[in-house]
PyMOL CGO cylinders between C-alpha atoms (Angstrom):
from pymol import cmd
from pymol.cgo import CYLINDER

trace = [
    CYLINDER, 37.48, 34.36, -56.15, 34.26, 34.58, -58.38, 0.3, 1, 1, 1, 1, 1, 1,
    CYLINDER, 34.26, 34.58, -58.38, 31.21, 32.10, -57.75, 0.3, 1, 1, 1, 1, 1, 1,
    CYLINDER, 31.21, 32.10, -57.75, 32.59, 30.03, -60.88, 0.3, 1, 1, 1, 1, 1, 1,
    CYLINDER, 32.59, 30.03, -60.88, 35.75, 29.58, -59.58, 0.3, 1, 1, 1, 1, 1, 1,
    CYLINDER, 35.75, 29.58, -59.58, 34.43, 28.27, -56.07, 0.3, 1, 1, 1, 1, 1, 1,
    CYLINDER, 34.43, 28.27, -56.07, 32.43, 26.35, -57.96, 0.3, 1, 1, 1, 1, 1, 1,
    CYLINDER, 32.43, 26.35, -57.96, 35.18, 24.33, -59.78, 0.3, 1, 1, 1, 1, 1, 1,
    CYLINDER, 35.18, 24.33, -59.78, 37.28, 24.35, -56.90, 0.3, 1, 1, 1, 1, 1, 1,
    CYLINDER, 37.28, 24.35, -56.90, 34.43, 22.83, -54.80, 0.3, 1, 1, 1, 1, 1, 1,
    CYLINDER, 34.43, 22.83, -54.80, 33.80, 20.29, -57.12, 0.3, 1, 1, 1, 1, 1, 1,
    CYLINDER, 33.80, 20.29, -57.12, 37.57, 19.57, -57.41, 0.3, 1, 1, 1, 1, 1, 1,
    CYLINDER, 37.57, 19.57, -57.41, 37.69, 18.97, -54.21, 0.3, 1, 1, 1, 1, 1, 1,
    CYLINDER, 37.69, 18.97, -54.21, 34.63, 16.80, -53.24, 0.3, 1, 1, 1, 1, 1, 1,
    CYLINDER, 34.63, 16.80, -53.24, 35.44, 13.02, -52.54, 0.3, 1, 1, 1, 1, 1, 1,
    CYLINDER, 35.44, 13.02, -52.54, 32.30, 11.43, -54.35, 0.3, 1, 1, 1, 1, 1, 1,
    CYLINDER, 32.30, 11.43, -54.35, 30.70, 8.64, -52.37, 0.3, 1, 1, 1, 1, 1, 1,
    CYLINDER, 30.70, 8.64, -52.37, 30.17, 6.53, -55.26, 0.3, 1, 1, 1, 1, 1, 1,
    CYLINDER, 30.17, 6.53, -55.26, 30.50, 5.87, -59.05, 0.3, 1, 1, 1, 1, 1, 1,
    CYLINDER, 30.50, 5.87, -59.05, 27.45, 7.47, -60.32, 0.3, 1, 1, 1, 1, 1, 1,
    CYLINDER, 27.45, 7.47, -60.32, 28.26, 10.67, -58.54, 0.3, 1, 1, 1, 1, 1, 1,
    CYLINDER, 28.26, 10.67, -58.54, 31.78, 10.72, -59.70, 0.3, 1, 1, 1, 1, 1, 1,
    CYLINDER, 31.78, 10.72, -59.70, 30.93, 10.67, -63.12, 0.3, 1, 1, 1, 1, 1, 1,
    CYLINDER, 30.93, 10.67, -63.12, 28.40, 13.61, -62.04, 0.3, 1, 1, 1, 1, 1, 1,
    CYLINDER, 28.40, 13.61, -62.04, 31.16, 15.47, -60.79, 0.3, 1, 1, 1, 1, 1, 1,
    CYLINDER, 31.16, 15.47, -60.79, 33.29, 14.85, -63.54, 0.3, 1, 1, 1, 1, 1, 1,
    CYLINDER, 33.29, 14.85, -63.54, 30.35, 16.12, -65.73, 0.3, 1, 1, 1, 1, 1, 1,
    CYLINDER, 30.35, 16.12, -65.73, 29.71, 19.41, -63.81, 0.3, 1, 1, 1, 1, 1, 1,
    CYLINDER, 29.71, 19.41, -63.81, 33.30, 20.34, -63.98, 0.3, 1, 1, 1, 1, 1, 1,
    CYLINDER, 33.30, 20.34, -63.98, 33.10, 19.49, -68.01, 0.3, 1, 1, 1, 1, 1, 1,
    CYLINDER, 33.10, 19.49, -68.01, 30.74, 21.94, -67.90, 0.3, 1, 1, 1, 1, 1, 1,
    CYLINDER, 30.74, 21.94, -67.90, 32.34, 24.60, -66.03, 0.3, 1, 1, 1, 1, 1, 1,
    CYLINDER, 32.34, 24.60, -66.03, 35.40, 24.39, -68.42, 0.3, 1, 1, 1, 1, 1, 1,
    CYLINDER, 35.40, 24.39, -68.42, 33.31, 24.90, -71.55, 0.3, 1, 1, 1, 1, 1, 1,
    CYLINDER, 33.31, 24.90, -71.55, 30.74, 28.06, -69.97, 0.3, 1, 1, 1, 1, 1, 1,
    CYLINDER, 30.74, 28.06, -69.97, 31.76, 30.72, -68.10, 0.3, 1, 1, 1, 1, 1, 1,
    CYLINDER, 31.76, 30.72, -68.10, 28.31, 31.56, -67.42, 0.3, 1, 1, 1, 1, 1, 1,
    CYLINDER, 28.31, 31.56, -67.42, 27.75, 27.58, -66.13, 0.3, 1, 1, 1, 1, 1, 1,
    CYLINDER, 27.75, 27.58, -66.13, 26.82, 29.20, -62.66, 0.3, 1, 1, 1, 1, 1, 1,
    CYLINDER, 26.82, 29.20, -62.66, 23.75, 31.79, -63.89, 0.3, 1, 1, 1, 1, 1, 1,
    CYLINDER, 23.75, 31.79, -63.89, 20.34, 31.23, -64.98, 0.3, 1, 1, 1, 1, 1, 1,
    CYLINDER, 20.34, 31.23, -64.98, 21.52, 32.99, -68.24, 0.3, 1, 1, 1, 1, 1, 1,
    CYLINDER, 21.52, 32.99, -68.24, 23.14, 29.41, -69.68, 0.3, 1, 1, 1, 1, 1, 1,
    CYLINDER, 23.14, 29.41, -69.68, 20.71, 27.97, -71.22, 0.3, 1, 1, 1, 1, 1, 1,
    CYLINDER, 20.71, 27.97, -71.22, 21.96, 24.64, -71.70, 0.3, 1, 1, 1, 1, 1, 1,
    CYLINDER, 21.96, 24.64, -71.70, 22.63, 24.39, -68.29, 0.3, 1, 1, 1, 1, 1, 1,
    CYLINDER, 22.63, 24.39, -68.29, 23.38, 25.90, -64.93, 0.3, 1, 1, 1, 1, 1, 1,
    CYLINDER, 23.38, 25.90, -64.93, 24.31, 24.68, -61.65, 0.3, 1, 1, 1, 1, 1, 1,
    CYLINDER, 24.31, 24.68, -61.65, 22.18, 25.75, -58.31, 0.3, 1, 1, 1, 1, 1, 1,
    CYLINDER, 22.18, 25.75, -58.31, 22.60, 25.14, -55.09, 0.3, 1, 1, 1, 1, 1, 1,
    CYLINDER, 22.60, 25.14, -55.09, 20.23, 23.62, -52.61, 0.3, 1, 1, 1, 1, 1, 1,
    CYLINDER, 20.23, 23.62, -52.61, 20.30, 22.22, -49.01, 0.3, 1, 1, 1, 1, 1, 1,
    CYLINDER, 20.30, 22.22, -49.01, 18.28, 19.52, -47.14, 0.3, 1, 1, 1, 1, 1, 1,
    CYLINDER, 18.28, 19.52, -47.14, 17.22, 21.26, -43.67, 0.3, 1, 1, 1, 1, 1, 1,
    CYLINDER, 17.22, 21.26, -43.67, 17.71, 18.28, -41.29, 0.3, 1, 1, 1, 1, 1, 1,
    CYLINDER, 17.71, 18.28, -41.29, 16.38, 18.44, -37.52, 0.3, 1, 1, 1, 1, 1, 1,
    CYLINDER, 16.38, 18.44, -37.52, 18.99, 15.29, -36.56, 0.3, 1, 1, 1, 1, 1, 1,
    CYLINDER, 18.99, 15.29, -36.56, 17.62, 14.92, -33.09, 0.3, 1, 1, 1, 1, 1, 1,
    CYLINDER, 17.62, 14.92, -33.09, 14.30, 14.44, -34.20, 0.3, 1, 1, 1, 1, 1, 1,
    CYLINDER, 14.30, 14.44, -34.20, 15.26, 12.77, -37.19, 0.3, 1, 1, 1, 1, 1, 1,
    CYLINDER, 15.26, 12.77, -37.19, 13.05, 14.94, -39.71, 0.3, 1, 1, 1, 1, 1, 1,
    CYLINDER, 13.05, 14.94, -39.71, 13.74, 17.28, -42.36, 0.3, 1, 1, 1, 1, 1, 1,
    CYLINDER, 13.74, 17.28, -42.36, 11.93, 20.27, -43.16, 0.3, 1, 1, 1, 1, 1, 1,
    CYLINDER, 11.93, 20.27, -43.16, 10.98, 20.21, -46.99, 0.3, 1, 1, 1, 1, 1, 1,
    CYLINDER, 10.98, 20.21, -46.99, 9.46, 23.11, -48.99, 0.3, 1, 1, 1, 1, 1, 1,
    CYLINDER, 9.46, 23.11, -48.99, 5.87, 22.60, -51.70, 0.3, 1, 1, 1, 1, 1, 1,
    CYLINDER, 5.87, 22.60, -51.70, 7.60, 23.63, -54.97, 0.3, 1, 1, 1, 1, 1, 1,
    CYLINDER, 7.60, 23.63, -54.97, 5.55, 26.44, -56.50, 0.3, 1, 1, 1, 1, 1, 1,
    CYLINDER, 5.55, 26.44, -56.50, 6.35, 25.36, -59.72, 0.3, 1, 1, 1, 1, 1, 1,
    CYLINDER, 6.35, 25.36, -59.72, 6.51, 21.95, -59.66, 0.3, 1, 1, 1, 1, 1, 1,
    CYLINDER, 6.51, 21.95, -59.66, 4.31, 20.99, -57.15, 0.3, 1, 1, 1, 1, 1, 1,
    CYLINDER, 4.31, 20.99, -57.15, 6.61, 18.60, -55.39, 0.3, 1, 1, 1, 1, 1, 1,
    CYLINDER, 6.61, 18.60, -55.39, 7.91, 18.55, -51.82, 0.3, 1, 1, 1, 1, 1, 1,
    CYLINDER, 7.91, 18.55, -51.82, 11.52, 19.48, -52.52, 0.3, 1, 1, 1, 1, 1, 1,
    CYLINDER, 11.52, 19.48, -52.52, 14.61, 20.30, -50.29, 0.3, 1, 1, 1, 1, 1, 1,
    CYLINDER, 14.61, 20.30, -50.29, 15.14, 24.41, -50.56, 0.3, 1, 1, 1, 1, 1, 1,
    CYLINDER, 15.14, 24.41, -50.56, 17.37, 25.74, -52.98, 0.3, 1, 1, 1, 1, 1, 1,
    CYLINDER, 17.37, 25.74, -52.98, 17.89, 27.28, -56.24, 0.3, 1, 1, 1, 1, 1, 1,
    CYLINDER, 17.89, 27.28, -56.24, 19.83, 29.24, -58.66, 0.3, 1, 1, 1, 1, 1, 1,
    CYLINDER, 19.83, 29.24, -58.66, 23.07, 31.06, -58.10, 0.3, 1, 1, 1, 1, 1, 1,
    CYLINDER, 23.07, 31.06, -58.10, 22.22, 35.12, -57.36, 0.3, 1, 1, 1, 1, 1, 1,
    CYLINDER, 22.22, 35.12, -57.36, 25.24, 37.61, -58.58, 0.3, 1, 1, 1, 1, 1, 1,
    CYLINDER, 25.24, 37.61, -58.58, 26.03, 38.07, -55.04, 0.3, 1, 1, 1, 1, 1, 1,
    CYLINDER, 26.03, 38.07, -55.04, 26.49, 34.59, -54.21, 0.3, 1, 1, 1, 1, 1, 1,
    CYLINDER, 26.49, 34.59, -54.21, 30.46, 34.10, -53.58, 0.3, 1, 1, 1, 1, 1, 1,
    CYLINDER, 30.46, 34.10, -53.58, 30.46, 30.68, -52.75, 0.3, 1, 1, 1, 1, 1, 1,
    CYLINDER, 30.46, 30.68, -52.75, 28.08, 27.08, -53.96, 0.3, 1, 1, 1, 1, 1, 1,
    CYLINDER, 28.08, 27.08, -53.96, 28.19, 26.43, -50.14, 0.3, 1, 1, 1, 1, 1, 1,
    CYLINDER, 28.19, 26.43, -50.14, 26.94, 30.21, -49.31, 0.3, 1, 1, 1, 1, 1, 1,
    CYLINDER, 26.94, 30.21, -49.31, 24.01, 30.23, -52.25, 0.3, 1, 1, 1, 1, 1, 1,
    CYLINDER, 24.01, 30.23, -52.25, 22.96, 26.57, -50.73, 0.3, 1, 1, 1, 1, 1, 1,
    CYLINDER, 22.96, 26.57, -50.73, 22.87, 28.12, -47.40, 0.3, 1, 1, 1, 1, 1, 1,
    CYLINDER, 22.87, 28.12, -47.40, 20.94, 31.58, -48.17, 0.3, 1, 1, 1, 1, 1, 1,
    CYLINDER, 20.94, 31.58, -48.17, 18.55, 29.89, -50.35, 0.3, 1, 1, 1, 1, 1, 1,
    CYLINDER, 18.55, 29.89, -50.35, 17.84, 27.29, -47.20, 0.3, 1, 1, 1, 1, 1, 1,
    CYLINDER, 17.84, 27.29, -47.20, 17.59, 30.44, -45.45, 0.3, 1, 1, 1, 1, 1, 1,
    CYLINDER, 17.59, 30.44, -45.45, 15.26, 32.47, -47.30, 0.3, 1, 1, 1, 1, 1, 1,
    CYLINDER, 15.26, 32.47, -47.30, 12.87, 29.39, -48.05, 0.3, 1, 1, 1, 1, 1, 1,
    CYLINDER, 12.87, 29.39, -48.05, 12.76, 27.95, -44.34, 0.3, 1, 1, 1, 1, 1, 1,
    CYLINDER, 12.76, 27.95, -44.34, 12.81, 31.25, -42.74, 0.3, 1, 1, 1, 1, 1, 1,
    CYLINDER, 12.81, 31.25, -42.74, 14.98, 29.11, -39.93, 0.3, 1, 1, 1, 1, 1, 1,
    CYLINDER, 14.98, 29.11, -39.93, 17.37, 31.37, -38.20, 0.3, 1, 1, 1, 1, 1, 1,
    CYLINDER, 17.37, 31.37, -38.20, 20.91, 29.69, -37.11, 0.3, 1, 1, 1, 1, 1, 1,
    CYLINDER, 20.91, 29.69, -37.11, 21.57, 27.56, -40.08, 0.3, 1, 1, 1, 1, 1, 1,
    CYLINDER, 21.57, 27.56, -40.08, 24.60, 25.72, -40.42, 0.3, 1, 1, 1, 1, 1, 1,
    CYLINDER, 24.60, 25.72, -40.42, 25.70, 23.51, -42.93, 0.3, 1, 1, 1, 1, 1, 1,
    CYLINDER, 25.70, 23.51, -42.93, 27.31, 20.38, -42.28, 0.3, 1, 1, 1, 1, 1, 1,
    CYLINDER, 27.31, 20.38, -42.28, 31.19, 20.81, -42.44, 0.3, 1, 1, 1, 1, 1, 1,
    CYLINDER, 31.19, 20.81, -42.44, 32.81, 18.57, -45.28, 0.3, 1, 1, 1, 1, 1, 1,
    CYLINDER, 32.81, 18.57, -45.28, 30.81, 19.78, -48.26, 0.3, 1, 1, 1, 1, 1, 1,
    CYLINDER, 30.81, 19.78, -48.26, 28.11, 18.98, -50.88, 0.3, 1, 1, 1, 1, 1, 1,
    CYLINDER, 28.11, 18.98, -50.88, 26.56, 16.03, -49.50, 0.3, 1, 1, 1, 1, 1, 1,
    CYLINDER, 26.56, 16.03, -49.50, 26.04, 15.27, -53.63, 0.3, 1, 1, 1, 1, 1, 1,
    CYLINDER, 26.04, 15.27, -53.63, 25.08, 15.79, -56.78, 0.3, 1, 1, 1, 1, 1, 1,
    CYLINDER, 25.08, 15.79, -56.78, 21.44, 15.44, -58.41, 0.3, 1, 1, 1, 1, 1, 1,
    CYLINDER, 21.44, 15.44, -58.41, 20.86, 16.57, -62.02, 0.3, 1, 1, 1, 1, 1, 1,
    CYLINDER, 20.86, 16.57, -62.02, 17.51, 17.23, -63.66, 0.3, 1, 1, 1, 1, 1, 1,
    CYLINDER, 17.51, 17.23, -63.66, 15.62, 18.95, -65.90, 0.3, 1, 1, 1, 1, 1, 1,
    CYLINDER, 15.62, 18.95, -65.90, 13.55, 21.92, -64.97, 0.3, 1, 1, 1, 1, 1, 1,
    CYLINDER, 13.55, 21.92, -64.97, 10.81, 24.27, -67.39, 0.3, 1, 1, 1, 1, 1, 1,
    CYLINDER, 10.81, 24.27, -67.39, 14.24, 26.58, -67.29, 0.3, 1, 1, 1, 1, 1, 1,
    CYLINDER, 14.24, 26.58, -67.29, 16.95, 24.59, -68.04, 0.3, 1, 1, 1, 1, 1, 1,
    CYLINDER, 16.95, 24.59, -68.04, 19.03, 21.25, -66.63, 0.3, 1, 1, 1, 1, 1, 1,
    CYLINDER, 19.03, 21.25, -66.63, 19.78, 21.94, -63.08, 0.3, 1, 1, 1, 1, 1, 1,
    CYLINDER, 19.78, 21.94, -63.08, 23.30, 20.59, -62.06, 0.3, 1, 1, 1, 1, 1, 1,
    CYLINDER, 23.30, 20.59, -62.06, 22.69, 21.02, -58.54, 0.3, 1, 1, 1, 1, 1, 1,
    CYLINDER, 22.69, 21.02, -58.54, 24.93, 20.73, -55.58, 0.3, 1, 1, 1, 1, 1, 1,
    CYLINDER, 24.93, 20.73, -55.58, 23.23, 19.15, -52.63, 0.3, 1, 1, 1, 1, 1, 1,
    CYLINDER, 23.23, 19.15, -52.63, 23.92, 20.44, -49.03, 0.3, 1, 1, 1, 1, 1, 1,
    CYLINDER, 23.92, 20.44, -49.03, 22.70, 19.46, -45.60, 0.3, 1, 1, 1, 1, 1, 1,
    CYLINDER, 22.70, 19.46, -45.60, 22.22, 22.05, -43.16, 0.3, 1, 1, 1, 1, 1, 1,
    CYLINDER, 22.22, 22.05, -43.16, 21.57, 21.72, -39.38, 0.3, 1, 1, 1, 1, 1, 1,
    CYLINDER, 21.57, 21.72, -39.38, 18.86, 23.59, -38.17, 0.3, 1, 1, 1, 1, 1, 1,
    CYLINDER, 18.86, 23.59, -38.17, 19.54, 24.87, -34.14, 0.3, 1, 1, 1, 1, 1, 1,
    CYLINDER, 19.54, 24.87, -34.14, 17.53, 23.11, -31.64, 0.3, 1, 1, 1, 1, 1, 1,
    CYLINDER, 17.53, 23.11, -31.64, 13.76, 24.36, -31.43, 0.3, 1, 1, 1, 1, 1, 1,
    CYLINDER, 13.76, 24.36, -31.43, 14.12, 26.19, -34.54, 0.3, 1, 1, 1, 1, 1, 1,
    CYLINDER, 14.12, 26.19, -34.54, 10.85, 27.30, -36.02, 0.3, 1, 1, 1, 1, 1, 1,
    CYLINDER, 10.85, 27.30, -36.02, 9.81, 27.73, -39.78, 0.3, 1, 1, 1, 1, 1, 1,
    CYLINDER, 9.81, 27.73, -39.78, 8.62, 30.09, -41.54, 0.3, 1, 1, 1, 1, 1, 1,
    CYLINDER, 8.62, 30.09, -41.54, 6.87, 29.97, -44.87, 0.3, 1, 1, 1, 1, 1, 1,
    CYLINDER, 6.87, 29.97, -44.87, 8.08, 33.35, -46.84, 0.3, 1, 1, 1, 1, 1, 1,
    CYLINDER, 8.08, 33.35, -46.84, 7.24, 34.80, -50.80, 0.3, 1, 1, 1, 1, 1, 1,
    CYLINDER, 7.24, 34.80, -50.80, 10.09, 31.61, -51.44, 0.3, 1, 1, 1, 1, 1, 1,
    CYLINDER, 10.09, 31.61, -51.44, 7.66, 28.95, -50.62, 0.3, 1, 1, 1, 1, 1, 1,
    CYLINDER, 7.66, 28.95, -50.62, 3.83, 27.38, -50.62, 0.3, 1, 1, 1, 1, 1, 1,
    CYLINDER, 3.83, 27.38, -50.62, 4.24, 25.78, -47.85, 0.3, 1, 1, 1, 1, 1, 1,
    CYLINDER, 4.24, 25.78, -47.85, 6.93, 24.03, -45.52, 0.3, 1, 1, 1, 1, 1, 1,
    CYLINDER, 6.93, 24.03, -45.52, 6.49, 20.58, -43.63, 0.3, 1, 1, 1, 1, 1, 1,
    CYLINDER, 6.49, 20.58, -43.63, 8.52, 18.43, -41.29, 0.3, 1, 1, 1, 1, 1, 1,
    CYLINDER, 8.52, 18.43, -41.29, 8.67, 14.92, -42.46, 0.3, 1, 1, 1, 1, 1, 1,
    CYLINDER, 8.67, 14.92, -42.46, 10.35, 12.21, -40.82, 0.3, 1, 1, 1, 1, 1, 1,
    CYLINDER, 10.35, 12.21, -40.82, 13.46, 10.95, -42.64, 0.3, 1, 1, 1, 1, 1, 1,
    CYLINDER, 13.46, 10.95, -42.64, 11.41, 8.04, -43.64, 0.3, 1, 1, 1, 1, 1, 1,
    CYLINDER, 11.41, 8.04, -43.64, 8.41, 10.03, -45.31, 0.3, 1, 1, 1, 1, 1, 1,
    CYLINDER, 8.41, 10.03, -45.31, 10.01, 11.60, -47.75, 0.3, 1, 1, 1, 1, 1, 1,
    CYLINDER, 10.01, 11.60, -47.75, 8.49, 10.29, -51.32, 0.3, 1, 1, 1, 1, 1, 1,
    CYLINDER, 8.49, 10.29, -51.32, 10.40, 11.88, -54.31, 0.3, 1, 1, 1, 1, 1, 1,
    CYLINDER, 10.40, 11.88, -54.31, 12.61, 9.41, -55.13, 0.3, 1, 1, 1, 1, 1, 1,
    CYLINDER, 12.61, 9.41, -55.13, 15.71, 12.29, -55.70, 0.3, 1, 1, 1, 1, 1, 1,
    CYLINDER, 15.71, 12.29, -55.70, 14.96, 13.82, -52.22, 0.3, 1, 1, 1, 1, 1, 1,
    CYLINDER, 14.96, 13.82, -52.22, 15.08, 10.26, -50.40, 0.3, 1, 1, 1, 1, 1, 1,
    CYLINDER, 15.08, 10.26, -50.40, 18.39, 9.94, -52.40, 0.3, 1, 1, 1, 1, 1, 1,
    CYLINDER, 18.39, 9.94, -52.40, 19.47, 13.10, -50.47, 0.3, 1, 1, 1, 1, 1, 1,
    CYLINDER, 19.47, 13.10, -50.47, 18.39, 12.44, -46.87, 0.3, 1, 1, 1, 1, 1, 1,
    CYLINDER, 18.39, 12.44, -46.87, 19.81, 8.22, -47.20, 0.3, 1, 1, 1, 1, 1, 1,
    CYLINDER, 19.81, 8.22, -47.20, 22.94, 10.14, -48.17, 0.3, 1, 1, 1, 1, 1, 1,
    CYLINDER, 22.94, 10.14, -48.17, 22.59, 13.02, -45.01, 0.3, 1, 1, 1, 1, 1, 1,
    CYLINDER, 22.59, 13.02, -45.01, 21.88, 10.39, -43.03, 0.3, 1, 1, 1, 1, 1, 1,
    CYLINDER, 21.88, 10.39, -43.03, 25.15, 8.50, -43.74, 0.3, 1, 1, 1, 1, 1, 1,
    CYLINDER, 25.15, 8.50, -43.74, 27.10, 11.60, -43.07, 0.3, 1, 1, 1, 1, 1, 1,
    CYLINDER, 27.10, 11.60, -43.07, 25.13, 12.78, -39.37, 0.3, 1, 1, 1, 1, 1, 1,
]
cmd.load_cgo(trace, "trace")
């Protein structure tokens, strides 16, 4: 199964939690019909990419990555690589590479949801994962990221990010 395949079948699949993200989904897999290339950095009216809030649940804190680009304290993620097999596999390598956390897991069920927004590339259709980082797991900041930071589930600021962890929290 390619990467745009999983893709559409993920998406086919999803439950969404609520009207707005329904008619995201709806719109992603609109997308997918219409570009084969909807998964790589190539289409440039569009691509998915995958990303995934790294959640300490215990401590109630997520680990959030200084956007070199952007400047922004953003969950990790990113765009689709040709070996990528799977939304849920890119979302989890790209969490990964960017925490440098060993013993990630994502949580079973899913994309957690949808968030699409405009980046100096292209629109970003991304699919939104959690993944559970092991107890005592320890970051480290790689060539992916500036910087990395816990922050308690109720210190996150951007507004699409606090989206995210209301909707992680829901589903922990």
């Amino acid at each position: 199964m390619s990467l745009h395949e999983d893709a559409v079948r993920t998406l086919k699949e999803w439950s969404a939690p609520e009207e707005p993200q329904e008619r995201l989904r709806q719109a992603y897999l609109d997308h997918l019909a219409s570009r084969p290339d909807a998964v790589r950095r190539s289409c440039a009216s569009g691509h998915l990419t995958a990303s995934a809030l790294v959640v300490d649940a215990a401590a109630g804190r997520a680990l959030l990555t200084l956007h070199g680009k952007l400047r922004m304290w953003l969950q990790t993620g990113g765009h689709c690589e040709p070996q990528d097999a799977t939304l849920a596999g890119a979302a989890l390598r790209e969490a990964t590479e960017e925490s440098g956390v060993a013993g990630l897991s994502l949580l079973p069920g899913g994309p957690a949801r949808l968030d699409r927004h405009h980046t100096p590339c292209a629109w970003h259709l991304d699919v939104q994962y959690v993944a559970l980082a092991p107890p005592g797991a320890v970051e480290a900041v790689s060539a992916e990221s500036l910087e990395l930071r816990w922050f308690a589930f109720d210190e996150v600021a951007d507004a699409s990010v606090v989206r995210l962890v209301e909707r992680a929290r829901r589903l922990l």
